[in-house]
Biopython code that builds the backbone (N, CA, C, O; Angstrom):
import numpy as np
from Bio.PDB.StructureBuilder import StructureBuilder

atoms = [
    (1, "UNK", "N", (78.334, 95.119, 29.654)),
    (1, "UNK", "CA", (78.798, 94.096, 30.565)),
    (1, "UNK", "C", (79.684, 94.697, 31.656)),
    (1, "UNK", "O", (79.526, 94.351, 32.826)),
    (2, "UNK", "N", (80.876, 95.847, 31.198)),
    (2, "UNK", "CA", (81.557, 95.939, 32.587)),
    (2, "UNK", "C", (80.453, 97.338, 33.037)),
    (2, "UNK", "O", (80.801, 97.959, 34.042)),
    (3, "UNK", "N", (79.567, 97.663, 32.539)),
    (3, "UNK", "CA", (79.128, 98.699, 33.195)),
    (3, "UNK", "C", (78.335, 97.854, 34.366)),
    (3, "UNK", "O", (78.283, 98.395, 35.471)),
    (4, "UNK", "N", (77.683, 96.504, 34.195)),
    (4, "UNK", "CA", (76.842, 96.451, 35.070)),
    (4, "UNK", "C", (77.954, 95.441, 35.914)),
    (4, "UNK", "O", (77.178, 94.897, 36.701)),
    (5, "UNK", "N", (79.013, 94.996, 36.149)),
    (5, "UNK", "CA", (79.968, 94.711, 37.154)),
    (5, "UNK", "C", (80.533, 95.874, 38.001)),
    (5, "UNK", "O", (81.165, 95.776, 39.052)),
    (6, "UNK", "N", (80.157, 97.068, 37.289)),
    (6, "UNK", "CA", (80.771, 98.133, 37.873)),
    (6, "UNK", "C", (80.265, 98.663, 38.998)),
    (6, "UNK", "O", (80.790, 99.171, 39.989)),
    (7, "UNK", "N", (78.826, 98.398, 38.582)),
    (7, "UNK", "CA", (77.304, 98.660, 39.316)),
    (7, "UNK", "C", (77.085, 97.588, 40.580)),
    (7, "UNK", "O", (76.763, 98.078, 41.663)),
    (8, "UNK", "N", (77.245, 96.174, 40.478)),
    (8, "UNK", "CA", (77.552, 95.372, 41.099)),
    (8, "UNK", "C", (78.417, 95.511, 42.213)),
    (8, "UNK", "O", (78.180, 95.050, 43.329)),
    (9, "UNK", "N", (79.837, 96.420, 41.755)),
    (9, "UNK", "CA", (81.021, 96.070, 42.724)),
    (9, "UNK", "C", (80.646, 97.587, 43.357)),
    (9, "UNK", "O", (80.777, 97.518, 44.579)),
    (10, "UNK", "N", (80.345, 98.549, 43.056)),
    (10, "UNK", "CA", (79.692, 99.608, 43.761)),
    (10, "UNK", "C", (78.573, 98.895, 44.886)),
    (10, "UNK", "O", (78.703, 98.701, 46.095)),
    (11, "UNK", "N", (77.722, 98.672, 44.196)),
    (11, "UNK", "CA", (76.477, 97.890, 45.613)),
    (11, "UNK", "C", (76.940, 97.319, 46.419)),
    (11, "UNK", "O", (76.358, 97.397, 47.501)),
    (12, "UNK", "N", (78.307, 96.381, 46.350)),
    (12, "UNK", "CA", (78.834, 95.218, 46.931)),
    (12, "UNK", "C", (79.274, 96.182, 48.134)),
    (12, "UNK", "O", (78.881, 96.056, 49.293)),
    (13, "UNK", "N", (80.412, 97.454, 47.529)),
    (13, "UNK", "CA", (81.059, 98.316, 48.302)),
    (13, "UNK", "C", (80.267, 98.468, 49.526)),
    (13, "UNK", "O", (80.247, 97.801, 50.560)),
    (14, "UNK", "N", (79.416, 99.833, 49.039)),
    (14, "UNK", "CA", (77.816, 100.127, 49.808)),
    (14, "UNK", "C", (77.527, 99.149, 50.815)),
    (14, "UNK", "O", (77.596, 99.371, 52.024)),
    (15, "UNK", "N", (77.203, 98.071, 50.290)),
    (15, "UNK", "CA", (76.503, 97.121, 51.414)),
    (15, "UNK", "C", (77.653, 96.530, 52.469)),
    (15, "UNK", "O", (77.422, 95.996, 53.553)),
    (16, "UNK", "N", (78.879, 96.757, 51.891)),
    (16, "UNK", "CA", (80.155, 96.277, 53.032)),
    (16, "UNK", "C", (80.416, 97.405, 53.923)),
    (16, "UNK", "O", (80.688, 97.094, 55.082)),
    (17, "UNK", "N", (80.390, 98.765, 53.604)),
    (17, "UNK", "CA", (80.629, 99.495, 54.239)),
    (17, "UNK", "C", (79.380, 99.950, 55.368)),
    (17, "UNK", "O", (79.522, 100.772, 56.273)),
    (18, "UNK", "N", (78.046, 99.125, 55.025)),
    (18, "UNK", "CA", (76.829, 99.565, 56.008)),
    (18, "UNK", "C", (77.132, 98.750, 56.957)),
    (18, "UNK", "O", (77.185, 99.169, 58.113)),
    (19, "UNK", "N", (77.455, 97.085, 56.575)),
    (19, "UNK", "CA", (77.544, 96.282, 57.436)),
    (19, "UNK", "C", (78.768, 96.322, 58.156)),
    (19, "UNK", "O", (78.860, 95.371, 58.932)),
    (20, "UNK", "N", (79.828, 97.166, 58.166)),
    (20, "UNK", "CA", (81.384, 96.957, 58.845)),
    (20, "UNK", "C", (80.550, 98.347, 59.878)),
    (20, "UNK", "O", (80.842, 98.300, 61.073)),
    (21, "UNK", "N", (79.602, 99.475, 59.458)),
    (21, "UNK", "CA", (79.254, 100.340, 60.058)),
    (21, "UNK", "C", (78.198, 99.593, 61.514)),
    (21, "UNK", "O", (78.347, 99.786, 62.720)),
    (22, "UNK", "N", (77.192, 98.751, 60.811)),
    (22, "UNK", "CA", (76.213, 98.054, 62.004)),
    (22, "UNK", "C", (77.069, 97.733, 62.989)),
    (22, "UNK", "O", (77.170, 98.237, 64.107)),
    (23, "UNK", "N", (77.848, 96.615, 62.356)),
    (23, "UNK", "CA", (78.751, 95.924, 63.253)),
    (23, "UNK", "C", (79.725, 96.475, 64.195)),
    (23, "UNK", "O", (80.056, 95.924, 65.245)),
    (24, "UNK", "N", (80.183, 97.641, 63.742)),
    (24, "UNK", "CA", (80.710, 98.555, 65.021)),
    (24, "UNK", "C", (80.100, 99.231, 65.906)),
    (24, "UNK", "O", (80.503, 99.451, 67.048)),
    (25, "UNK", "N", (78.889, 99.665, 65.316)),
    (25, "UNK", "CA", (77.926, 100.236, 66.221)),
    (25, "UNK", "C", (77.291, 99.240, 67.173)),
    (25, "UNK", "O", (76.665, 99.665, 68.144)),
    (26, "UNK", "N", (77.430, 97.803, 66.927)),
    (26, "UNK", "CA", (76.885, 96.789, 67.834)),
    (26, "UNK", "C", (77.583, 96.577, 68.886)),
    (26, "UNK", "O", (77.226, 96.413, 70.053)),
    (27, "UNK", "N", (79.394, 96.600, 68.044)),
    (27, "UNK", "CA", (80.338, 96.338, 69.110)),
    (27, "UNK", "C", (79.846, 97.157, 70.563)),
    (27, "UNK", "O", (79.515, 96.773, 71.685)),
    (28, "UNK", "N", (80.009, 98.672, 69.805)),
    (28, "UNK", "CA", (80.281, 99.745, 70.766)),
    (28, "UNK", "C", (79.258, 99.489, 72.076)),
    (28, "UNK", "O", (79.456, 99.761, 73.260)),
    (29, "UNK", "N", (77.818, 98.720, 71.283)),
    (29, "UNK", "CA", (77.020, 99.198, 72.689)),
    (29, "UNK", "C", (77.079, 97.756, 73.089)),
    (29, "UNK", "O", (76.238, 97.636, 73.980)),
    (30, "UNK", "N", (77.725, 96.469, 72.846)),
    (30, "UNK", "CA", (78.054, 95.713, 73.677)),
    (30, "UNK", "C", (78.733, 95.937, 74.963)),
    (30, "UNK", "O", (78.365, 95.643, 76.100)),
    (31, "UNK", "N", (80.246, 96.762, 74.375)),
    (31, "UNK", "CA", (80.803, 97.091, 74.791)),
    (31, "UNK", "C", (80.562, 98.103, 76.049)),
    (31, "UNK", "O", (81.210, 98.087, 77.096)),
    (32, "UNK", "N", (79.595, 98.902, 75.756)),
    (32, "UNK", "CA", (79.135, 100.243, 76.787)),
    (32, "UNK", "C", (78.399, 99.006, 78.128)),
    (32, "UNK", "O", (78.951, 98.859, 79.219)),
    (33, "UNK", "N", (77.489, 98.472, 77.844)),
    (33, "UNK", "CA", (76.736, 97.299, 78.422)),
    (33, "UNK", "C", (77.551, 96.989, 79.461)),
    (33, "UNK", "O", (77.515, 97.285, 80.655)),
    (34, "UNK", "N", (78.545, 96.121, 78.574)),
    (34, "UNK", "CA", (79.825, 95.278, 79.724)),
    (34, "UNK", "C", (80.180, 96.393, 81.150)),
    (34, "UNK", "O", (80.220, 96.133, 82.353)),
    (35, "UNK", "N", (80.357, 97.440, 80.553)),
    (35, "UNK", "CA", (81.071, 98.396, 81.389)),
    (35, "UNK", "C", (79.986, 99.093, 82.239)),
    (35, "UNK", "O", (80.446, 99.549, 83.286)),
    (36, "UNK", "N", (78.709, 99.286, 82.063)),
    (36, "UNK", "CA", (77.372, 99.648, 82.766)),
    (36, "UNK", "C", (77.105, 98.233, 83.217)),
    (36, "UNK", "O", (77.219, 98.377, 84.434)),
    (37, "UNK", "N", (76.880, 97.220, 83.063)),
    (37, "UNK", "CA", (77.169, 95.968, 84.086)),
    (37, "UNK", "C", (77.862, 95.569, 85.087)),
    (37, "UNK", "O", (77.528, 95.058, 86.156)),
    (38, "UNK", "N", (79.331, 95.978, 84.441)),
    (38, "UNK", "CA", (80.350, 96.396, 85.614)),
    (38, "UNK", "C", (80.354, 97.290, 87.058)),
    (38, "UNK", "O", (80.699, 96.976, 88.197)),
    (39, "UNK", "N", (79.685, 98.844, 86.354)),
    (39, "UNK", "CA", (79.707, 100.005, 87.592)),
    (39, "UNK", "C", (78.832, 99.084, 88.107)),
    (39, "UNK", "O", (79.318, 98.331, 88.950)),
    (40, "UNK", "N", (77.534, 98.918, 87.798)),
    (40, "UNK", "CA", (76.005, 98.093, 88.648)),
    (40, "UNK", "C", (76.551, 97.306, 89.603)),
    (40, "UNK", "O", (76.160, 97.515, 90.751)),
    (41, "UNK", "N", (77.432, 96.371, 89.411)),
    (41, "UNK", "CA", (77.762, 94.990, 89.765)),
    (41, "UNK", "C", (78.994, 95.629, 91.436)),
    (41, "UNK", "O", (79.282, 95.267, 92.576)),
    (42, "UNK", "N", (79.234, 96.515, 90.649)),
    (42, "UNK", "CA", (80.901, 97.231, 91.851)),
    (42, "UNK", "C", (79.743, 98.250, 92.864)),
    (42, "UNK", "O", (79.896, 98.619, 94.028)),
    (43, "UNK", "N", (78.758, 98.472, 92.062)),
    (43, "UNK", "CA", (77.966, 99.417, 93.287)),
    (43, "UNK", "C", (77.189, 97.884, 94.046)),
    (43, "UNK", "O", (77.809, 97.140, 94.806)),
    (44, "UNK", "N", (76.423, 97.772, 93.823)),
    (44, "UNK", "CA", (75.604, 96.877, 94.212)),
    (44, "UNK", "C", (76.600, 95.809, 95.297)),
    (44, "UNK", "O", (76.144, 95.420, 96.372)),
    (45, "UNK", "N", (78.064, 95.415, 94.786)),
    (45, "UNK", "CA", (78.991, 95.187, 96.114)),
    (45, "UNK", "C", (79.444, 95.731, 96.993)),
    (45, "UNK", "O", (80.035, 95.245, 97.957)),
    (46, "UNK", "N", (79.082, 97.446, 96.620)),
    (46, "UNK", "CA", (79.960, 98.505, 97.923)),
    (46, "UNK", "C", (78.536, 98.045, 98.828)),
    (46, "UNK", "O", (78.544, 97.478, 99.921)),
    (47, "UNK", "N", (77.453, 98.422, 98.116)),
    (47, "UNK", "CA", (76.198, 98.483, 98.922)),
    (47, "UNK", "C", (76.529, 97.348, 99.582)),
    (47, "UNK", "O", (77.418, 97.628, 100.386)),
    (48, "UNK", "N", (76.176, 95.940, 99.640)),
    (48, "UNK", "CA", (76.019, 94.933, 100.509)),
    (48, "UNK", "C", (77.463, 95.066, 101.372)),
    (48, "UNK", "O", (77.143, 94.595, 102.463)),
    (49, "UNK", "N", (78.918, 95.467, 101.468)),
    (49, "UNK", "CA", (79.814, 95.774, 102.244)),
    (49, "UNK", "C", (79.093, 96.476, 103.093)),
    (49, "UNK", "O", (78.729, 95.933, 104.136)),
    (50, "UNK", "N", (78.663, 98.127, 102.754)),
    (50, "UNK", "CA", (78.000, 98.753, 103.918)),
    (50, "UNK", "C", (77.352, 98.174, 104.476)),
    (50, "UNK", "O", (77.398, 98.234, 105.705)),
    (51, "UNK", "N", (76.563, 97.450, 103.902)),
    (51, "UNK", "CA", (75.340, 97.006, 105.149)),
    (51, "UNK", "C", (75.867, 95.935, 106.224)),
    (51, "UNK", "O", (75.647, 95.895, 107.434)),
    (52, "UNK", "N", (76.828, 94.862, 105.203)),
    (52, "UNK", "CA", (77.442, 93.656, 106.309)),
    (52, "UNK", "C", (78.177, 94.567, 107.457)),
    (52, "UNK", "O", (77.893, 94.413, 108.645)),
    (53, "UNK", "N", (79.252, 95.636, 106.966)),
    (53, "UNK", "CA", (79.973, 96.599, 108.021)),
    (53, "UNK", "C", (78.615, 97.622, 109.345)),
    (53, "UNK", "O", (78.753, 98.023, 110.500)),
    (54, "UNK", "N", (77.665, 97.659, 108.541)),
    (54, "UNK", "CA", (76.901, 98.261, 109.575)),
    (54, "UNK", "C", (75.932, 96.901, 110.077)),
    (54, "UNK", "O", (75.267, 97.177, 111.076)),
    (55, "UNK", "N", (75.789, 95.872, 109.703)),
    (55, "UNK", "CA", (74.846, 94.854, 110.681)),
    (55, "UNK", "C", (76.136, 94.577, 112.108)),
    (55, "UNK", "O", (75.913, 94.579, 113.319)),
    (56, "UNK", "N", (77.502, 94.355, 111.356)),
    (56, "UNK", "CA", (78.740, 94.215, 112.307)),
    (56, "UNK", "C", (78.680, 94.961, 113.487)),
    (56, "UNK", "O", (78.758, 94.535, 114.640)),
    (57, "UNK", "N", (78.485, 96.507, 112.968)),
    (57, "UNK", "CA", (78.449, 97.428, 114.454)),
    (57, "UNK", "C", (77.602, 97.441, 115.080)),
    (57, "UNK", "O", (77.719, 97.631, 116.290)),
    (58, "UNK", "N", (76.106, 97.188, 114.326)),
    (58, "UNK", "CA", (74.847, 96.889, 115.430)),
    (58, "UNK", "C", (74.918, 95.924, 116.236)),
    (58, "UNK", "O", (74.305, 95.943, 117.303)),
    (59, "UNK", "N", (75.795, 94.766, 115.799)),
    (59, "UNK", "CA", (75.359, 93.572, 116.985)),
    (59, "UNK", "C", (76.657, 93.231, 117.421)),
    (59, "UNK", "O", (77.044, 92.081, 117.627)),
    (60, "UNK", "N", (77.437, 94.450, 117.577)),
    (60, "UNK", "CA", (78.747, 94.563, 118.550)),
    (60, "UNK", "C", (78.539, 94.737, 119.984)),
    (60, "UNK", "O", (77.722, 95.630, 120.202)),
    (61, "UNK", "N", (78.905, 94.302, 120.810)),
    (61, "UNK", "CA", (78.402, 94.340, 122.432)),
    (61, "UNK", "C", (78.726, 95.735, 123.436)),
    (61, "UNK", "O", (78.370, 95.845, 124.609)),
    (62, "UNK", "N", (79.515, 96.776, 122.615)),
    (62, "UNK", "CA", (79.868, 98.186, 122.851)),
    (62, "UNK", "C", (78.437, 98.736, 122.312)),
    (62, "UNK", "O", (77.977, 99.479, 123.178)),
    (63, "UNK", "N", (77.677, 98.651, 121.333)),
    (63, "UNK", "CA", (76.375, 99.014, 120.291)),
    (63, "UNK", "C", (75.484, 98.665, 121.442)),
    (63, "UNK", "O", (74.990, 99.554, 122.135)),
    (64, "UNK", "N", (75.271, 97.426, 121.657)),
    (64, "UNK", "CA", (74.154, 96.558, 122.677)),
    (64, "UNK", "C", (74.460, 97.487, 123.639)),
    (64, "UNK", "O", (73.874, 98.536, 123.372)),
    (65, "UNK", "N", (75.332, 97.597, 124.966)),
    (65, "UNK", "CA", (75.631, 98.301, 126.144)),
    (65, "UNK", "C", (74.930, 99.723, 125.668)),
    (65, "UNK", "O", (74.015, 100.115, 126.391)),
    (66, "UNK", "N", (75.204, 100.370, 124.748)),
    (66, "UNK", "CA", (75.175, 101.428, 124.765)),
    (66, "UNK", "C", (73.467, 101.828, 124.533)),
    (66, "UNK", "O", (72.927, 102.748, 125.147)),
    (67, "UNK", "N", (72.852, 101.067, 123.666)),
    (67, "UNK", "CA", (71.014, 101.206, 123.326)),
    (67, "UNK", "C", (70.710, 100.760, 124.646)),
    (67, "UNK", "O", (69.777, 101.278, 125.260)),
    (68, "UNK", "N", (71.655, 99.518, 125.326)),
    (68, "UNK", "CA", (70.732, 99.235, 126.753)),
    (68, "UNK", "C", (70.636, 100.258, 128.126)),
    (68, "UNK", "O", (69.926, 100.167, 129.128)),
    (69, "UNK", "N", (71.758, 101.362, 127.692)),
    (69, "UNK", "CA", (72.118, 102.059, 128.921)),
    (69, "UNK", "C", (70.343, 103.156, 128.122)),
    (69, "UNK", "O", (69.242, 103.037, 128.661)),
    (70, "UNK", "N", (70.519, 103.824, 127.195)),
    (70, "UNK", "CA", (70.106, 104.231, 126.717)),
    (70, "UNK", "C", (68.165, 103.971, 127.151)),
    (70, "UNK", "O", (67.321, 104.828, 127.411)),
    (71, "UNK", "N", (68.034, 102.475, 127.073)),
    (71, "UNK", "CA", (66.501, 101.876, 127.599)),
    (71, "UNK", "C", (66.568, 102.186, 128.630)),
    (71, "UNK", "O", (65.736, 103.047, 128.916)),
    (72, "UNK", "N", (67.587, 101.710, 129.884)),
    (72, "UNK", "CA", (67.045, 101.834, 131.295)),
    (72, "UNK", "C", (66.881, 103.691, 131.827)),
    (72, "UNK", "O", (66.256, 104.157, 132.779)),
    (73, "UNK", "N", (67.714, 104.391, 130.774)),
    (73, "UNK", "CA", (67.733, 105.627, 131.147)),
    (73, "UNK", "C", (65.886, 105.887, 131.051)),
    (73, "UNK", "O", (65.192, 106.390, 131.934)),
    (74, "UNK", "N", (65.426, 105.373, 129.716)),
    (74, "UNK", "CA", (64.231, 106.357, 129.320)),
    (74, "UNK", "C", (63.183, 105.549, 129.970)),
    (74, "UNK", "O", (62.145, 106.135, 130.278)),
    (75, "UNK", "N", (63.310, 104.175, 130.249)),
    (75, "UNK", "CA", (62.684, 103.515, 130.914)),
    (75, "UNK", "C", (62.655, 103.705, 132.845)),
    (75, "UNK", "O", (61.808, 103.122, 133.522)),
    (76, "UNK", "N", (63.441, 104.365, 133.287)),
    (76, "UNK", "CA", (64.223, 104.388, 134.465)),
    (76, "UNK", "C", (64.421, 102.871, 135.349)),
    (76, "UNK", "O", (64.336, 102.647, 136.556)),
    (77, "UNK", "N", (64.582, 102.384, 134.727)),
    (77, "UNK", "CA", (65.231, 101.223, 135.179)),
    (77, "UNK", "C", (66.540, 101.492, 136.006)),
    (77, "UNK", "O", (67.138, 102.118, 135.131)),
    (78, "UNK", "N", (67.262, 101.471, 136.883)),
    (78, "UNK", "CA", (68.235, 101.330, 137.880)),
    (78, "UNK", "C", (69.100, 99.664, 137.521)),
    (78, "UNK", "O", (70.330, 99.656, 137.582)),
    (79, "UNK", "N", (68.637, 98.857, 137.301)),
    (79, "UNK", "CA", (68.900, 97.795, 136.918)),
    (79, "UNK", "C", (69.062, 97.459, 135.440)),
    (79, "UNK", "O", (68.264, 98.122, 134.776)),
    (80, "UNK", "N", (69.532, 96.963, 134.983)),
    (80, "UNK", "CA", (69.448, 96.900, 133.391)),
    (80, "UNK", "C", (68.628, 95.099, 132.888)),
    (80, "UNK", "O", (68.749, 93.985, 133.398)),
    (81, "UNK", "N", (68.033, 95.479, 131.989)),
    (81, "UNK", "CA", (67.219, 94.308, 132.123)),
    (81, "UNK", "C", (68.085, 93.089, 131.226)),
    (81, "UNK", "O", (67.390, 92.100, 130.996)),
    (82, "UNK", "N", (69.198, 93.041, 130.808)),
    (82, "UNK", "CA", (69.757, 92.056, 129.903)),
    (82, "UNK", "C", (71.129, 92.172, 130.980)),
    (82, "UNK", "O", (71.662, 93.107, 131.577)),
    (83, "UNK", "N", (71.353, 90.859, 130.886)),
    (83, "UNK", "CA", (73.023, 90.760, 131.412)),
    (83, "UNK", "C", (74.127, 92.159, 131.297)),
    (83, "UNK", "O", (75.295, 92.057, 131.675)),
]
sb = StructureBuilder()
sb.init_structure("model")
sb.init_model(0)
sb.init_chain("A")
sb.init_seg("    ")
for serial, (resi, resn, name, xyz) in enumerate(atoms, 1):
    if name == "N":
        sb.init_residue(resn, " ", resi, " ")
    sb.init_atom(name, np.array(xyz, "f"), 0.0, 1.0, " ", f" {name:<3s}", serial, name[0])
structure = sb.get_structure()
């Protein structure tokens, strides 16, 4: 009788110590996830900054003047064809 409680509380052990093991190993790659979600999420916002900061300088009116001087040169225009 206590041999097979003994046997019992051994298996019990075993099977607590696999499952406290899963369960940290689940944490961990929750955890990794959150934080690889995070970089994704902080890149993917630098990216759309650059681009709003560079659509900004393209359709700045120093940008415009400057591609238009640029047309009438290669075009030889003397006149510039936009205001």
């Amino acid at each position: 009788m206590q041999n097979k409680f003994l046997k019992i509380l051994k298996i019990t052990a075993y099977a607590g110590l696999i499952a406290a093991s899963v369960f940290s190993i689940l944490k961990g790659m929750k955890e990794k996830k959150q934080k690889d979600n995070n970089a994704r999420m902080l890149l993917i916002a630098r990216q759309i900054d650059a681009q709003i900061r560079n659509t900004n300088r393209k359709t700045s009116p120093r940008y415009h003047e400057k591609n238009q001087a640029k047309y009438d040169e290669l075009w030889g225009n003397n006149e510039p064809s936009c205001n």
